[in-house]
C-alpha positions in Angstrom: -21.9 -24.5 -3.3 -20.3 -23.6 -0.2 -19.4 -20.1 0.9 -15.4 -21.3 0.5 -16.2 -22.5 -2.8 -18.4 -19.4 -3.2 -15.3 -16.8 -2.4 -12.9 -19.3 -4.3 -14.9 -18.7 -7.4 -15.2 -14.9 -7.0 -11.7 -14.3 -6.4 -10.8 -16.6 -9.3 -13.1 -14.1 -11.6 -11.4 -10.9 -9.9 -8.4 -12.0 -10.8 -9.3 -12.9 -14.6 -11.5 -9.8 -15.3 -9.0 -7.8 -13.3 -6.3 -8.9 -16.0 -8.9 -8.7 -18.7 -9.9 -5.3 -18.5 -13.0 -5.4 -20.4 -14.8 -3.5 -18.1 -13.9 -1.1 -15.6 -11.2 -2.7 -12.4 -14.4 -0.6 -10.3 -17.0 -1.9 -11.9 -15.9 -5.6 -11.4 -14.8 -4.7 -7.9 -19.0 -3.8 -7.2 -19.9 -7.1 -9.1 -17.9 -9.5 -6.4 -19.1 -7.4 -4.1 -22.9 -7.7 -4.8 -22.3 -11.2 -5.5 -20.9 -12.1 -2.4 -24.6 -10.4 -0.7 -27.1 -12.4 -2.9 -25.1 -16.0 -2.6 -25.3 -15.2 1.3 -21.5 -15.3 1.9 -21.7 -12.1 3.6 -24.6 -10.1 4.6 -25.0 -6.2 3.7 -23.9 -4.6 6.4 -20.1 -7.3 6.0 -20.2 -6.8 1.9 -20.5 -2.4 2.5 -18.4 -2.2 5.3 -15.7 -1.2 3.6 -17.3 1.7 2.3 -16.5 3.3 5.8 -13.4 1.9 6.2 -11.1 4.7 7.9 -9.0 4.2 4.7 -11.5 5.6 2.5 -12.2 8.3 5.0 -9.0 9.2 4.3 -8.6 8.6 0.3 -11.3 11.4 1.0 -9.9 13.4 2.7 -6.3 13.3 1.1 -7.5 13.9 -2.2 -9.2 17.2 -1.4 -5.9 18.6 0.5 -3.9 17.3 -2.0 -6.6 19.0 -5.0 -5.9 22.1 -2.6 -1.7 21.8 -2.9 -2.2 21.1 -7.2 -5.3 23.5 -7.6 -3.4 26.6 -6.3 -0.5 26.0 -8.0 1.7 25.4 -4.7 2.7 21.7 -5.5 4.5 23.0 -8.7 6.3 25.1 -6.8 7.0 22.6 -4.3 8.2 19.9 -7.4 10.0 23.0 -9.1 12.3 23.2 -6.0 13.1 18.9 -6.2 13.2 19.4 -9.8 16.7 21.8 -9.4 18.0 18.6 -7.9 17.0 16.2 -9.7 17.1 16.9 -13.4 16.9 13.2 -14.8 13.7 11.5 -14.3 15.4 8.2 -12.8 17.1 10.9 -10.6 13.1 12.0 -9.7 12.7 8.3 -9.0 15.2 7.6 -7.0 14.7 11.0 -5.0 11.0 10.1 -4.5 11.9 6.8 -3.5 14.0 7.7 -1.0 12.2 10.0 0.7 8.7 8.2 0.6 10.5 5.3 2.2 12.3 7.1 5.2 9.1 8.8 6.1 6.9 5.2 6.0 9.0 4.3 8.1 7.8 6.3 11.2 4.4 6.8 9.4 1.7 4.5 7.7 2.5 3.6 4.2 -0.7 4.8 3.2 -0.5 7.9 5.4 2.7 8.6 3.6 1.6 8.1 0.0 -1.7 10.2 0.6 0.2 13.5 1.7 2.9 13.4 -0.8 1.1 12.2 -4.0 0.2 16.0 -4.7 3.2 16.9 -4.3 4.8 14.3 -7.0 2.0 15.0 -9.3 3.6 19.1 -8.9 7.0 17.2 -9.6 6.1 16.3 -12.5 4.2 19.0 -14.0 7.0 20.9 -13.0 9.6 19.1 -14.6 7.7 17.3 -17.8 8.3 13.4 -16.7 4.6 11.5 -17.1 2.9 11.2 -13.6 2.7 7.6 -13.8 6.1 7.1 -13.6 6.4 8.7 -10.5 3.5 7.6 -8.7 4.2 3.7 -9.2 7.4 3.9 -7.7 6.4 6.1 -4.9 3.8 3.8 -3.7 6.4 0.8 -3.9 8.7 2.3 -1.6 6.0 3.4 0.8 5.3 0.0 1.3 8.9 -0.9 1.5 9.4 1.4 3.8 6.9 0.4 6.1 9.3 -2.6 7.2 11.8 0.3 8.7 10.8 -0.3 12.5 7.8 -1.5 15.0 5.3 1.5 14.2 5.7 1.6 10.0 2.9 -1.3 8.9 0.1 -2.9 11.2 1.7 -6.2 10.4 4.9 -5.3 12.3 3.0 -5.3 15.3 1.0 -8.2 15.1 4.1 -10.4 14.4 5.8 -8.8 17.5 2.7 -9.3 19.3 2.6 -12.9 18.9 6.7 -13.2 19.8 5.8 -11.3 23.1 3.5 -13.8 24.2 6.1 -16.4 23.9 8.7 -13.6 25.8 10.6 -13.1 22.5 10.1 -10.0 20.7 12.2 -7.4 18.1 13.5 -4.1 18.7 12.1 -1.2 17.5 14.6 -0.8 14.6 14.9 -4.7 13.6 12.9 -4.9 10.8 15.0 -2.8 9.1 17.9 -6.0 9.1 15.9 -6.9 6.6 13.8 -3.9 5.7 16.4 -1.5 4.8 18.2 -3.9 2.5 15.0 -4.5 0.5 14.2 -0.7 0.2 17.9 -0.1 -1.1 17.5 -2.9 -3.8 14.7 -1.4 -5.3 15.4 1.9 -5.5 18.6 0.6 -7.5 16.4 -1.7 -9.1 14.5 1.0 -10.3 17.2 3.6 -10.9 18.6 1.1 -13.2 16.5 -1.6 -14.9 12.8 -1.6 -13.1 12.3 2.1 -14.8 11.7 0.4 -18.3 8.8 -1.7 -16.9 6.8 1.6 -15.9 4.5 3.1 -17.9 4.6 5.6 -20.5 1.2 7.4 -20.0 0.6 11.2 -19.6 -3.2 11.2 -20.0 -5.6 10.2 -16.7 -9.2 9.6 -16.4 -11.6 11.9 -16.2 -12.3 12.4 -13.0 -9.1 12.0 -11.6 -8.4 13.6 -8.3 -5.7 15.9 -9.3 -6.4 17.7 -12.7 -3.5 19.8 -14.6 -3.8 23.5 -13.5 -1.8 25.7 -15.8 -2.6 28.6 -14.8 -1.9 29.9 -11.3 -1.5 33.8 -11.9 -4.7 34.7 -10.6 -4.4 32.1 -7.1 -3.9 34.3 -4.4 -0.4 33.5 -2.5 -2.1 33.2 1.1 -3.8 30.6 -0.4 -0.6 29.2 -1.9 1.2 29.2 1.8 -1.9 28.3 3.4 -2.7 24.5 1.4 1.6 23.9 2.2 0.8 25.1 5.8 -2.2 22.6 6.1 -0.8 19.8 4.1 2.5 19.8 6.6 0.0 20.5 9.8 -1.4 17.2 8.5 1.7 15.7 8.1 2.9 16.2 11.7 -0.3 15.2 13.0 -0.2 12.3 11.3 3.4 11.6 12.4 2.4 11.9 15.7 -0.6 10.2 15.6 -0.3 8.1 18.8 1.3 11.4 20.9 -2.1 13.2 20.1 -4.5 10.4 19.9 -5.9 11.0 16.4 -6.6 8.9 14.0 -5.0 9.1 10.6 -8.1 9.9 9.0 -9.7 12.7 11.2 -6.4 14.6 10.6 -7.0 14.4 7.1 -10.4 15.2 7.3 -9.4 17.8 9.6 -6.8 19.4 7.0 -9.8 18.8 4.1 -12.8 21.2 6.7 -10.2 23.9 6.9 -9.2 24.5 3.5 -12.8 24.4 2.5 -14.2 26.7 5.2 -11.8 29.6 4.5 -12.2 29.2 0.5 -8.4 27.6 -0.1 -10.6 25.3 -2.2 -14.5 25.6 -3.1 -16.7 23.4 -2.5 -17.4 22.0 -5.7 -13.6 21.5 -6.5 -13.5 19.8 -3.4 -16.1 17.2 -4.7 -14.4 17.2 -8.1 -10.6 16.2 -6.3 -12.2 13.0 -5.3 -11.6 10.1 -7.6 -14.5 8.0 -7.1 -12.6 4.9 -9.0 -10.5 5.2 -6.0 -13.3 4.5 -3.5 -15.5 1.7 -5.4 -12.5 0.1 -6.4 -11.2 0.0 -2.7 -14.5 -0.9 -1.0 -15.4 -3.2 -3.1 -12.5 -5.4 -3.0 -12.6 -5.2 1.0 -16.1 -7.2 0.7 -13.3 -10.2 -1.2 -11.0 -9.5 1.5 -13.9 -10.0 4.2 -15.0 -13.1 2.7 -11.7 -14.8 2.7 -11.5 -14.6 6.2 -15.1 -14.8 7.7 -15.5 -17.6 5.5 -12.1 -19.4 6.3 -11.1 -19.5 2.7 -8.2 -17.6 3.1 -7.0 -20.2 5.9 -7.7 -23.2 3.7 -5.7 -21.7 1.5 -2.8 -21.1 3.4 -3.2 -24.3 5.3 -3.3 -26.4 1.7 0.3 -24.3 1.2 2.1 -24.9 4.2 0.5 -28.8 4.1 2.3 -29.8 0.9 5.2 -29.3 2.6 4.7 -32.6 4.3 5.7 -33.5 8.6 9.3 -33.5 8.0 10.0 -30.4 5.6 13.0 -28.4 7.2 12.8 -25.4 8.5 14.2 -23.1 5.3 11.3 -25.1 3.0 9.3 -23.8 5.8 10.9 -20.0 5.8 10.8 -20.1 2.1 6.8 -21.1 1.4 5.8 -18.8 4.1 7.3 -15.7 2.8 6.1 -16.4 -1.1 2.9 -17.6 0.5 2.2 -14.2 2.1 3.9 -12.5 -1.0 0.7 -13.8 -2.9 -1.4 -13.7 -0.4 -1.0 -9.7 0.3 -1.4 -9.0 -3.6 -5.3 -9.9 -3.0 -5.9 -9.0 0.9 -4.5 -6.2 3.0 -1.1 -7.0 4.1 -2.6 -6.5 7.7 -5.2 -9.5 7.2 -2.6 -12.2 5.7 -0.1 -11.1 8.1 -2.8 -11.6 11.3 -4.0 -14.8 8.8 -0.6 -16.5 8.5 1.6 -15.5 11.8 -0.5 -17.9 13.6 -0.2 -20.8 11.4 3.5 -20.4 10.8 4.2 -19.8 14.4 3.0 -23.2 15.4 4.4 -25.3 12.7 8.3 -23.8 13.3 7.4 -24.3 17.3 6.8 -27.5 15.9 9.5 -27.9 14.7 11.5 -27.0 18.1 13.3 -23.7 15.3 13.9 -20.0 16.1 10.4 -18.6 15.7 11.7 -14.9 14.7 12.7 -15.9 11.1 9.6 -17.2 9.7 7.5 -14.3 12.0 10.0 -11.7 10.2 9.2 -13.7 6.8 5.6 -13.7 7.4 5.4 -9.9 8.4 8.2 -8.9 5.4 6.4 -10.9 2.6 3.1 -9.8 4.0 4.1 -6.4 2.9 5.0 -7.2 -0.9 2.1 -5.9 -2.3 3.5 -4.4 -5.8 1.6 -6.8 -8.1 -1.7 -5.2 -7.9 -3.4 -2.3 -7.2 -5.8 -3.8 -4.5 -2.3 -5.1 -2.5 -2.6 -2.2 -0.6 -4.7 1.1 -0.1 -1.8 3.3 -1.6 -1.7 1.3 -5.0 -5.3 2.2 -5.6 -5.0 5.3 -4.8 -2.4 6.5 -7.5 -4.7 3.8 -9.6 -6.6 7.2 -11.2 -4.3 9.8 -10.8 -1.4 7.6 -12.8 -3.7 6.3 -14.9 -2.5 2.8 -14.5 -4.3 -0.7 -15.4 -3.8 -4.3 -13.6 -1.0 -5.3 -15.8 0.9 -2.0 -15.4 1.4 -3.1 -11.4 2.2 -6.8 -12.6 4.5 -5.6 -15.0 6.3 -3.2 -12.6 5.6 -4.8 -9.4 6.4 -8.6 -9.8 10.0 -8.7 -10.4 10.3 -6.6 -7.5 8.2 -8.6 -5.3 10.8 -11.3 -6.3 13.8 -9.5 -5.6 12.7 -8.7 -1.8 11.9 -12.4 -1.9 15.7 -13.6 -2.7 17.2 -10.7 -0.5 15.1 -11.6 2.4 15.4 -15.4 2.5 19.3 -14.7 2.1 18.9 -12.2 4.7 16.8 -14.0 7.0 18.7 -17.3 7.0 22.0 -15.7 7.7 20.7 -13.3 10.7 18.1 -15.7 12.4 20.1 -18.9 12.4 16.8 -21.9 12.8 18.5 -23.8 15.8 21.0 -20.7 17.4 21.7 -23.0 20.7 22.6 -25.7 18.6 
């Protein structure tokens, strides 16, 4: 077989045993992995790479400052506060919601979901709703808002990058035409109907990186004030990540050295915060995500798509494949690998086709960023994978009507603000 077929094959059995559930979502993760090293698709150092990806630096990091917040009792304090606010749990949604998504807008979504999933996990021990219908949602709008302006996702970037060299480009604020409207709809959605597809657990694994601390009497307050001082020092840092030219991940690993070195946490709880699921799970699928692209697989597949389509498809049939196209894509690779994958490809075809470029780049880098199906879409899904306790179908049953309602508001949206022909 050839290495397409090869990576074809392996991400058809991810998929299945992913939905299966017969053995554990990390467990399968290493399987493709290793399988992907002895049919010579990748070599070792390609398949393991991911293992040091700076996004598992800081799932590190971020779950020993965040065990810091929940082990000394300061992210129940924190949650008791939002808790006086909101005293319904879709009023908790909605509230987490909103703020996760303003502040992914200025900061990575995963950045974003790492620092305050301690502090939702207080919210709910605080006020009695089950974790994992809190976390799900928080996630969600993290990557929603991520389409906010230029800076929120990787992806928004690359498509403005490509626009540039053809002196076109977007403002810093003009994803949000589109952005905005799709984070409004689903926190509605979710305040309204999407709440009943989330799951009704209140038990996690075992080693799950925040554990339920009951007790906090005997927690000294300095070490209260100092895990909120750290976790908001970390915060601003990484909010002004490109002012002081560190990377998300040493912040967090930064934040994680100082609360260990002056005993906020030991350094066996430190160990015990971090939710190895989490990491195998993560680096293992980044060996599938490799092999789709070294391999080509992943442009075959998007080439096949966009093909069907035929030489004299119009330009919505165009807007309209590209954006579900990417919407599946980004479900199975990082959002920044189909959107790099398909702005290309779908830049040529609507030059091609003599259209407005912007629209289908906007769909591209939008859809790119729907991944809500499953919790390999993107790094925060699998990091609330432990701590929420969740399986694949709880993000397919949460996630995919979702991913189809920013599919029908941003084709309307899209069509209506980036007329295909404007000088026509």
């Amino acid at each position: 077989m050839t290495p397409i077929t090869i990576t074809f094959a392996l991400l058809i059995f991810a998929i299945v045993m992913f939905v299966w559930e017969k053995i554990p979502l990390a467990v399968t993760s290493m399987i493709v992995c290793i399988a992907l090293v002895l049919t010579k698709v990748l070599t070792i150092k390609q398949a393991f790479e991911g293992f040091v990806d700076s996004n598992v630096i800081l799932f590190v990091a971020m779950f020993i400052v965040g065990g810091a917040f929940f082990e000394t009792g300061m992210a129940s304090q924190v949650g008791g506060l939002v808790t006086k606010f909101a005293k319904t749990e879709r009023q908790c949604i909605v509230a987490v919601m909103t703020i996760t998504g303003l502040m992914s807008g200025v900061l990575s979504n995963t950045g974003t979901a790492a620092v305050l999933i301690p502090v939702v996990i207080g919210i709910a021990a605080k006020s009695g709703f089950s974790r994992a219908r809190l976390l799900m949602p928080l996630v969600f709008a993290a990557a929603m808002g991520g389409n906010l302006s230029l800076i929120g996702a990787p992806g928004n970037l690359i498509g403005q990058a490509a626009l540039e060299k053809m002196n076109l480009g977007f403002s810093f604020f003009e994803y949000a035409k589109v952005g905005l409207p799709i984070l409004v709809v689903g926190i509605i959605y979710f305040a309204f109907v999407g709440y009943k597809f989330l799951p009704e657990k209140t038990k996690t694994s075992a080693d799950s990186a925040f554990q339920q601390i009951n007790d906090y009497s005997n927690v000294p307050i300095w070490k209260k004030k100092f895990s909120l001082i750290i976790l908001v020092l970390t915060i601003l840092a990484m909010i002004f990540e490109k002012q002081i030219g560190i990377k998300l991940a040493i912040s967090g690993c930064v934040g994680a050295i100082v609360l260990v070195l002056t005993g906020v946490i030991t350094e066996k709880q430190a160990y015990k915060s971090i939710d190895m699921q989490t990491i195998f799970l993560f680096g293992g699928t980044l060996s599938l995500a490799k092999a789709l692209s070294v391999t080509g697989a992943g442009k075959v597949m998007a080439m096949t798509v966009i093909n069907m389509l035929g030489k004299d498809a119009s330009p919505f049939a165009l807007l309209v494949v590209v954006f579900m196209l990417a919407c599946v894509m980004t479900n199975f690779m990082s959002n920044t690998a189909t959107t790099a994958l398909l702005v290309p490809i779908s830049l040529n075809i609507a030059t091609g086709m003599g259209c407005d470029p912007r629209a289908v780049i906007m769909a591209t880098v939008i859809g790119g960023s729907c991944a809500y199906a499953t919790p390999i879409g993107m790094p925060a899904n699998t990091m609330v994978l432990g701590p929420g306790g969740y399986k694949f179908m709880d993000y397919v049953k949460a996630g995919l009507p979702l991913v189809l309602l920013a599919i029908v508001v941003g084709i309307t949206l899209l069509t209506w603000l980036y007329p295909f022909y404007p000088n026509a």
